[in-house]
C-alpha positions as CSV (number, residue, x, y, z in Angstrom):
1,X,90.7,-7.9,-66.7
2,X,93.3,-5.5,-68.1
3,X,90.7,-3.2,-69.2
4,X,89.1,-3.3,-65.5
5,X,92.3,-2.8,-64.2
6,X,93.6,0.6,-66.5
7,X,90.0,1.6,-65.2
8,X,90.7,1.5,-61.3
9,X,93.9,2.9,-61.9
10,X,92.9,5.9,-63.8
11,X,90.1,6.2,-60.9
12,X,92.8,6.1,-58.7
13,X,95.4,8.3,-59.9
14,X,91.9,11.2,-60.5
15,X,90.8,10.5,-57.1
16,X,94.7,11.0,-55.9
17,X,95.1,14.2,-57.8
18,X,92.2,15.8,-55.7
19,X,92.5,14.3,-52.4
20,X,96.4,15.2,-52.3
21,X,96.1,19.0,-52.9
22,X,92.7,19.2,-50.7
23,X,95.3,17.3,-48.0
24,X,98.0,19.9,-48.5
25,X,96.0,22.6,-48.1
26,X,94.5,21.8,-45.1
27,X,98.2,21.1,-43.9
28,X,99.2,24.6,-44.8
29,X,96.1,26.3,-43.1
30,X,96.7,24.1,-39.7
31,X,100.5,25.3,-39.5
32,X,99.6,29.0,-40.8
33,X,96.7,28.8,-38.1
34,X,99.2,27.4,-35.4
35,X,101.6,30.3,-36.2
36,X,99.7,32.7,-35.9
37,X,98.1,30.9,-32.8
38,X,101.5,31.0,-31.1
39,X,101.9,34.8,-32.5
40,X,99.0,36.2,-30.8
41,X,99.7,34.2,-27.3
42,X,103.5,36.1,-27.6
43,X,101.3,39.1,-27.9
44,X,99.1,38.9,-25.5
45,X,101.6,37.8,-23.0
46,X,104.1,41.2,-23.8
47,X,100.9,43.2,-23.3
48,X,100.3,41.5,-19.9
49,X,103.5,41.9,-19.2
50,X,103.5,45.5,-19.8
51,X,100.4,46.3,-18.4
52,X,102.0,44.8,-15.5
């Protein structure tokens, strides 16, 4: 039972170690993506504005 145990731990922890970085990084795209979402709106609404 021990043995079984150590096992789905380890699995756990390996499975933890790639989920959590593949997680973050899809974090970090979403809020780079957002930014620069909210960048090119500002843009486009100064040129608008300008053309205006």
């Amino acid at each position: 039972v021990d043995a079984a145990a150590v096992v789905v731990s380890g699995g756990f922890f390996v499975a933890a170690e790639v989920v959590v970085p593949i997680i973050v990084d899809i974090v970090v795209v979403a809020i780079v993506a957002f930014i620069a979402l909210i960048a090119v709106s500002d843009v486009i609404a100064v040129r608008m504005v300008v053309d205006a």
